[in-house]
Structures are given as C-alpha cells and as structure tokens.
C-alpha positions as CSV (number, residue, x, y, z in Angstrom):
1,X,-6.2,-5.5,-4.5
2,X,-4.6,-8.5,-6.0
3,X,-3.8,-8.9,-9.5
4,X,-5.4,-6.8,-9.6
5,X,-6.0,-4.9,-11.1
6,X,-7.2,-1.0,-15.0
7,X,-9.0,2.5,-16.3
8,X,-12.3,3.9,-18.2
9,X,-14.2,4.6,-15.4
10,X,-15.2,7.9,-14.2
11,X,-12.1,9.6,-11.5
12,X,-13.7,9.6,-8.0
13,X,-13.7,13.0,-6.6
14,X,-10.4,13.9,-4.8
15,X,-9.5,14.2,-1.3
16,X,-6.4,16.3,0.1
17,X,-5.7,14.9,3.0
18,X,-5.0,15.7,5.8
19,X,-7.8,18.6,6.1
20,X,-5.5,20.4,8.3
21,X,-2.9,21.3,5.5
22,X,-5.8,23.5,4.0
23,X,-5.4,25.3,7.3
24,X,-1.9,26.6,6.5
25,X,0.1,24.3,9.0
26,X,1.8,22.3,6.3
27,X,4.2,23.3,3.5
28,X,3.2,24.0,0.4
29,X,5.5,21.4,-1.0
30,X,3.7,18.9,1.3
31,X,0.0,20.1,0.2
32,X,1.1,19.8,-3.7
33,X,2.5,16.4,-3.3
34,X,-0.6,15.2,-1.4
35,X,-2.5,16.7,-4.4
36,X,-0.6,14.3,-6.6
37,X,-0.8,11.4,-4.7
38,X,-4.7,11.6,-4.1
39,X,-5.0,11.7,-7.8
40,X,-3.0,8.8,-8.4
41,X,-5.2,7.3,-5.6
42,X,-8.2,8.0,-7.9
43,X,-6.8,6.5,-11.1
44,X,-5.6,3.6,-9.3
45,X,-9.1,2.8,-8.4
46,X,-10.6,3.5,-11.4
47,X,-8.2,1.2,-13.0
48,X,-9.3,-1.7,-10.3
49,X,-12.5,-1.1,-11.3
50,X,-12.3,-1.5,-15.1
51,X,-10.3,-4.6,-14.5
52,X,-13.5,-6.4,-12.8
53,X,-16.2,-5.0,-15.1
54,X,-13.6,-6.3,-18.1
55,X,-13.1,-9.8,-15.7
56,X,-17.0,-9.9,-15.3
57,X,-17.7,-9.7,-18.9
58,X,-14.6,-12.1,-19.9
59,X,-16.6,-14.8,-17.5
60,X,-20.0,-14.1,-18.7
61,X,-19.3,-14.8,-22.7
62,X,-16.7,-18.0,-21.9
63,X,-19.9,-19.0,-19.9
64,X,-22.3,-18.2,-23.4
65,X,-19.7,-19.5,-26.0
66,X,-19.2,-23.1,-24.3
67,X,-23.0,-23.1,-23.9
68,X,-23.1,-22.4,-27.9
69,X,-20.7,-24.7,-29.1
70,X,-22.5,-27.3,-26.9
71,X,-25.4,-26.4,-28.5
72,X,-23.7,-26.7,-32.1
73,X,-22.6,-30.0,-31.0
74,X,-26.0,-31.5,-30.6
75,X,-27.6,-29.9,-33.9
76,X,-24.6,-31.1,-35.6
77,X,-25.4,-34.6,-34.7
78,X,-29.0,-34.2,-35.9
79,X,-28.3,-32.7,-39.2
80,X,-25.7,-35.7,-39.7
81,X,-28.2,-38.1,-38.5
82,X,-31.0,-36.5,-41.2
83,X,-28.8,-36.6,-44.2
84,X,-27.9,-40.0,-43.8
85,X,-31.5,-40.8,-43.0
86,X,-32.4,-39.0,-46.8
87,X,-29.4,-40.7,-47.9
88,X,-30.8,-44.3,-47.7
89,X,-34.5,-43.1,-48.8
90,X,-33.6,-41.4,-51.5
91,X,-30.1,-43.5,-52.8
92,X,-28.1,-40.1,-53.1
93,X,-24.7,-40.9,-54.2
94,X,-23.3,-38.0,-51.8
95,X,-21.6,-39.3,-48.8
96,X,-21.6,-36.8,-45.6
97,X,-18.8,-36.4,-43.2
98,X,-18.4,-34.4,-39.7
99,X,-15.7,-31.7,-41.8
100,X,-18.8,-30.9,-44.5
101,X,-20.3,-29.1,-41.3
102,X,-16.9,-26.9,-40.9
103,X,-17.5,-25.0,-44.3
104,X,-20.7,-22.6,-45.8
105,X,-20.3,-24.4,-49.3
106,X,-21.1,-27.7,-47.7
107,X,-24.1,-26.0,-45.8
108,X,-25.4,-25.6,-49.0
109,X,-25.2,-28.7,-50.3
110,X,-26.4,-30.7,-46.8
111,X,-29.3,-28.1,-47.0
112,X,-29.9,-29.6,-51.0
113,X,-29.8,-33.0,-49.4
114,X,-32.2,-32.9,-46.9
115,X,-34.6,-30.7,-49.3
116,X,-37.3,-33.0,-49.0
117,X,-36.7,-33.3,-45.2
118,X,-37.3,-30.8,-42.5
119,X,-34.9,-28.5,-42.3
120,X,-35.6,-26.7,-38.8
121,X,-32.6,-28.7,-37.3
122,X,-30.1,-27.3,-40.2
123,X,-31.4,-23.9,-39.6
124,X,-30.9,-23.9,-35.9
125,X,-27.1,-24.9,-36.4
126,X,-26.4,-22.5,-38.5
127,X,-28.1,-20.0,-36.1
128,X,-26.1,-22.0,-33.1
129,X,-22.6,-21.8,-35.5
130,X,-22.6,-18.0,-36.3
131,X,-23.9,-17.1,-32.2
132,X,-21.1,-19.5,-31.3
133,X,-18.4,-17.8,-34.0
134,X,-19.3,-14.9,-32.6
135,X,-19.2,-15.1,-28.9
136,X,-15.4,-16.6,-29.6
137,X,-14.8,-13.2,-31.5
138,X,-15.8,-11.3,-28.5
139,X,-14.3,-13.3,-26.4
140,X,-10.7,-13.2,-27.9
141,X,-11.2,-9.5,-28.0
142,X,-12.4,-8.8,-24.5
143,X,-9.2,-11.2,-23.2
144,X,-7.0,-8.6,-24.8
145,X,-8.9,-5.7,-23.3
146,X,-8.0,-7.9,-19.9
147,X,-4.4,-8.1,-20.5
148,X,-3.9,-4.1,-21.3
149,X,-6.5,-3.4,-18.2
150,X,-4.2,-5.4,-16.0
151,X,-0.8,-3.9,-17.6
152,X,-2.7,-0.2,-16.8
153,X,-3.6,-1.5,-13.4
154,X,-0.1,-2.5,-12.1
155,X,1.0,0.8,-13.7
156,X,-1.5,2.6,-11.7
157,X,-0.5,0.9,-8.4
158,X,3.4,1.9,-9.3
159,X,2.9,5.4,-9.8
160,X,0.5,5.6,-6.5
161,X,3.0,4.3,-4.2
162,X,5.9,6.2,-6.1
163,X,3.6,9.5,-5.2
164,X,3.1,8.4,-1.8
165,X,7.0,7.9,-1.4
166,X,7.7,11.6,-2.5
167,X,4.6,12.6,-0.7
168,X,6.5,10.9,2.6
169,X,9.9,12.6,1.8
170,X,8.0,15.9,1.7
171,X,6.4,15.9,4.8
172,X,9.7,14.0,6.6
173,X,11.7,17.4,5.2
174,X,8.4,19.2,6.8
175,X,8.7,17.9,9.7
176,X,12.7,18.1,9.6
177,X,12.6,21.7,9.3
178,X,9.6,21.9,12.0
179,X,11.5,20.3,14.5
180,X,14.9,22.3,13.4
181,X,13.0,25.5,14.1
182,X,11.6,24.2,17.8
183,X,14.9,23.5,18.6
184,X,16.1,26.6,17.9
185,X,13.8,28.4,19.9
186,X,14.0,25.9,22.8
187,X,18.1,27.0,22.5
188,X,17.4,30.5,23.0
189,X,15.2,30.4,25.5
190,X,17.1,28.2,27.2
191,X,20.2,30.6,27.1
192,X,17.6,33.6,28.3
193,X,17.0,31.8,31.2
194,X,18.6,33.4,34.7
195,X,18.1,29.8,36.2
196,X,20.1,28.1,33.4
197,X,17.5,25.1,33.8
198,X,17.6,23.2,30.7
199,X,14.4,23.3,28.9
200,X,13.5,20.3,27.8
201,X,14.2,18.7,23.9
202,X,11.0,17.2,22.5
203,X,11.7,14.4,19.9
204,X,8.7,15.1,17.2
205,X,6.7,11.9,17.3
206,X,6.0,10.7,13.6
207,X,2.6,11.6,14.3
208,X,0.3,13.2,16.8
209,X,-3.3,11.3,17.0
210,X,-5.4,13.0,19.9
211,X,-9.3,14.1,19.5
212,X,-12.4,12.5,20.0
213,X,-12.3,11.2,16.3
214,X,-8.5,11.3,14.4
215,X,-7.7,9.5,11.7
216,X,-7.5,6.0,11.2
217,X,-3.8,6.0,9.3
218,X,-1.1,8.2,11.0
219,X,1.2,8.8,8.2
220,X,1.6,9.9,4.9
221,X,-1.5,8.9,3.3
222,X,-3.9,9.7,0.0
223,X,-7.4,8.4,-0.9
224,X,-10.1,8.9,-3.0
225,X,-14.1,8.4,-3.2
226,X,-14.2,5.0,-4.5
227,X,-17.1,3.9,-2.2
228,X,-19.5,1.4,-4.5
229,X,-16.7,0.7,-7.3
230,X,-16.7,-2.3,-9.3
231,X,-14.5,-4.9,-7.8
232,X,-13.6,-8.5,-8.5
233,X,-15.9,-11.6,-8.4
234,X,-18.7,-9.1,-8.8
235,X,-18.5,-7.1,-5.2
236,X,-18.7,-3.4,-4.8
237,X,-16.3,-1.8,-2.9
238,X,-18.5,-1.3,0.4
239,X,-15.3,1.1,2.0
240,X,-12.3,3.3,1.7
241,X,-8.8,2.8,0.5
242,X,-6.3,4.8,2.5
243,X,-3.0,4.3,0.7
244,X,0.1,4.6,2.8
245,X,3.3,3.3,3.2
246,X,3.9,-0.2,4.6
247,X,4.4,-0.1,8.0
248,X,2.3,3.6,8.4
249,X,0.5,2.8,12.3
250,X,-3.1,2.5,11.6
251,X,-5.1,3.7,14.7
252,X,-8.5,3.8,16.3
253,X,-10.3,6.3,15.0
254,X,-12.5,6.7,18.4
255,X,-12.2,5.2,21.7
256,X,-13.9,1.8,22.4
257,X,-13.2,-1.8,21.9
258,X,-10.8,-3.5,19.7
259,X,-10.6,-7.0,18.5
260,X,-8.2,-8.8,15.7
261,X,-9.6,-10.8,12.9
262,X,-8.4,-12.8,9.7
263,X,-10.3,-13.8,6.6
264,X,-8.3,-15.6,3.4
265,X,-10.1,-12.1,1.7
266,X,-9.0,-9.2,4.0
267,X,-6.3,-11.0,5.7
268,X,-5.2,-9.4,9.1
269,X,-8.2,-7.1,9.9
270,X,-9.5,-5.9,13.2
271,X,-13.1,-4.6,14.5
272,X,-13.4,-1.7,16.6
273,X,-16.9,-1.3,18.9
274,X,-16.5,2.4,19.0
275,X,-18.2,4.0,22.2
276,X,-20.2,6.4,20.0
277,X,-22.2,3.0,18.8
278,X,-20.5,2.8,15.6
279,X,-18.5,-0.4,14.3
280,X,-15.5,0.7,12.1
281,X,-13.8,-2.2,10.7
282,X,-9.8,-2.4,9.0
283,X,-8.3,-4.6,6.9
284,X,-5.2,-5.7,4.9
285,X,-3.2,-4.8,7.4
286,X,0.6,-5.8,7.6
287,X,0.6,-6.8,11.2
288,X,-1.4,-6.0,14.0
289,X,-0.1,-4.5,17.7
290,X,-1.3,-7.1,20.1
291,X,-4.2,-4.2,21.6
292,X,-6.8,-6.2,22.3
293,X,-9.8,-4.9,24.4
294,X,-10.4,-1.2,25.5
295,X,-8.7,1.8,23.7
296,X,-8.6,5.2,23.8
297,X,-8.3,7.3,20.1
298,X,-5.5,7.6,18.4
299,X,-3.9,3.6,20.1
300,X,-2.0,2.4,17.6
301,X,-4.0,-1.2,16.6
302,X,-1.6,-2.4,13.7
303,X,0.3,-1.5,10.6
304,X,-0.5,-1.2,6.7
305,X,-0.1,-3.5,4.6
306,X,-1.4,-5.6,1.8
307,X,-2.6,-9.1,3.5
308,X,-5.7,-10.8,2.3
309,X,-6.2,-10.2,-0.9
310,X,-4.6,-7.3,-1.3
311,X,-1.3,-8.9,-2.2
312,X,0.8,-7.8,-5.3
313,X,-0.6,-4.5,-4.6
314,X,0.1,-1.0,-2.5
315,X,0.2,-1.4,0.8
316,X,-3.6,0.1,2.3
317,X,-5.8,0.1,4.5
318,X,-9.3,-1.1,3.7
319,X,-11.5,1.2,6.0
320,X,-15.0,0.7,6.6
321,X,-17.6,2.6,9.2
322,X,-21.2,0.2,10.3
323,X,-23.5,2.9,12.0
324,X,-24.8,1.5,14.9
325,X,-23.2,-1.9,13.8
326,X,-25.5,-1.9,10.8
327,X,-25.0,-1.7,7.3
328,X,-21.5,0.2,5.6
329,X,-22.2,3.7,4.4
330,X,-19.8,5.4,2.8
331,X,-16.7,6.7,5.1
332,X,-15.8,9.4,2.6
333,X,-17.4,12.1,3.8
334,X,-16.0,11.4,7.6
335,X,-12.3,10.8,6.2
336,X,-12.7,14.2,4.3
337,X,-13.2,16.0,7.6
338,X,-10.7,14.3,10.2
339,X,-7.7,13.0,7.5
C-alpha cells in the first residue's frame, strides 16, 4: 500500500471482527471501537482504490497527449513545407514562420495561402492541435485530482491506524479487567481451600489461537470486503487486508506446512500448504518467526508489518486463500466467520 494511496468508490461491506464479540464475550466499548475501525478499514480501501483508477487514467492521456503533439509535429512540418511550396509558384509576398502555426489568426491566413493547394494536411493539424490542446487540459486536471486523491489517501491510512490504536487500548483495558476479575476469584478460592494449596495464577496470553481454523492475525485487527479493488499498475486486489498493529503475531490459520518467501512487491511473505488442501498465502509482513516446515493452528509464523510494497502505509497483512492450490477466491466470507 505504498504511496499509496484516495476515495469515490463504493464502501466495501463491513466486517466486525472478531465474530465472537457478537456473542457477548467482549465489552461493549471493545465491539464499538472495532465498529469504527472496520469502517475506517473500508474508507481506507476505497481511497487506495480511487488513487489507481485516477493513476491509470493520468498514464493513459500522458500516453494520448505525447502521441498528439507528435502527431502535430509532423502535420506542422507539412503545412510549412506547402506554403512555401505555393509561396514560390505563386510569388506571394507573405513569408511563413514555425510561430504563425501557434495562433488561429495565422491558421487563417496559411489556409488563404495554400487555397489553391490541398488543404487535407492543414485540416488534419488543426484536428491534431485542438485533440492535442485538449488532452493537456485533461491531463493537468486529472494530476490535480491525483494530488487530492493522494492527500485523501494518507488521511485515510492515519485515521485507520489511529482507530486501530484506540481499538487496541480497548480491548488491553478488556482484557485488564478480564484478568483482574480471574484473579480475584482465583484469591478466594484459594483462601476457601482447607488444603491451603495455592491455586495457580494464569498470566492472560495476548491471545488464545486454538481450533481447526482461527484467525490468521492474533490481535487487535479490522478489515473490510475489498476483494477485486482497483489497485496500482492496473492489478485487482486478489485478497484481504487485515489491518493491525505492527508487530500483532500473524498465525497459521490451519495446520500444515509453512515456508518463507520475499518478492520486491509483497516483501516478507510466507506460503502455508494447509492439510485441508488449501494454500493460504501472507504478505507484508514485518518479520517472520523462523517456523519453517510443519505447524499446528494458531503457530505464530511472523509479525505485521508493511514490507513490500506496502511501505509508507499501515502496518497489514495481505491475506489470500488458493483452494486446492488453485486460483484466489475471495477470503472474505471465511474471515467473517473465524476473525
């Protein structure tokens, strides 16, 4: 998500992740401020996807306008080249210069020059000219549409991670009170024992990832349906962005195999062979954990980050699911249920 970048396009449907808060085992604080930060997941992508379609467009009339004014060049030359050709037949006193072409007054009096000539060559630079002035209107107003999608996009990327950072302190002060409350009870029923055997503390792991599917980010996290969004250099987005804070422990999903991989465009990634036949691949990740081989659900694999080309924006993970090692299909629907 580099540079990337801004902001028309249609708001994905949202996701409140995890589904489990739905079920009443997380605060209500924590299920508002996953609310927010899933929508600011959906306006960040719609803004990354505006800036492409605006980048794609910007590319496409540079590409027409230098093809016009190269085609104004050569007509140019040939409408020179016929006046001074009627010039010497027919002894007009009117000389002819490269800057008459620059004006419509001296159109008109090349076009009474080469009356007696053909005029197809004049015509078609004048067509050329005004495609040509045109394009470079376009242009100059689709680069300004650039630079505000761009401004919109890295205004969308601050107030996502600014929503995931309050969505994190709420479920920290979640988990806080959680953990107050089991301590509490562990204290009492410690001092009801006869034995006076000390039950143990548990420490309340950051996360718990166990099932034969879980979630591929442990953490604080928010995404939307962005599968098949416009992206930059023409792609479409063939995955899942699962915003989180750097550093959240990305995990695998199912048991199976795991392998690291690096690409200049998803920087540190890995592959995981999942034993139900399905490859799920990860990317932009911050680091990974040196697990290489088998795995059981919930291993951590890595961290989130923003390598690749991700870089300059918030911290994700790229998430994609190849059914039977095919083709990507959209990992929505699966995230919905198990995140």
């Amino acid at each position: 998500m580099r540079r990337v970048v801004g902001l028309t396009v249609a708001c994905a449907l949202l996701l409140i992740p995890p589904a489990r808060a739905a079920e009443g085992d997380r605060s209500g604080d924590v299920a508002a401020a996953q609310k927010r930060a899933n929508a600011a997941a959906a306006r960040l992508a719609a803004a990354q996807s505006e800036l492409a379609k605006v980048e794609r467009e910007v590319a496409d009339l540079e590409r027409r306008t230098a093809q016009a004014r190269s085609e104004v060049d050569v007509l140019a030359a040939r409408v020179r080249d016929m006046a001074v050709r009627q010039y010497v037949n027919n002894g007009s006193a009117r000389s002819i210069t490269a800057g008459d072409l620059s004006a419509h007054a001296r159109g008109q009096a090349m076009l009474r020059i080469v009356t007696l000539g053909n005029t197809d060559d004049l015509e078609a630079y004048r067509v050329a000219r005004d495609d040509m002035q045109a394009g470079q209107a376009a242009l100059r107003k689709r680069l300004e549409e650039r630079k505000s999608a761009a401004a919109s996009l890295r205004a969308d990327s601050a107030k996502a991670v600014a929503e995931l950072d309050k969505l994190a302190a709420a479920q920290r002060a979640y988990e806080a009170k959680q953990a107050a409350e089991r301590k509490a009870a562990e204290e009492r029923s410690r001092q009801q024992s006869a034995s006076r055997r000390a039950t143990p503390v548990r420490s309340t792991p950051s996360m718990v990832a166990s099932g034969s599917w879980v979630c591929p980010v442990q953490g604080p996290r928010s995404f939307s349906n962005d599968w098949g969004q416009p992206r930059s250099g023409g792609r479409r987005h063939q995955g899942t962005d699962i915003l989180a804070p750097r550093g959240t422990p990305v995990v695998a999903n199912v048991s199976g195999t795991v392998r690291g991989h690096n690409s200049s465009l998803g920087g540190i990634s890995y592959y995981l062979q999942g034993d139900d036949g399905n490859v799920y691949f990860g990317t932009h990740l911050d680091s990974l954990a040196g697990v290489s081989g088998r795995v059981s659900a919930g291993t951590v694999i890595g961290r989130v980050g923003t390598s690749g080309n991700a870089s300059g924006g918030p911290p994700h993970l790229h998430f994609e699911i190849h059914p039977g090692g095919g083709g990507p299909v959209n990992p929505y629907p699966t995230l919905a249920k198990y995140c």
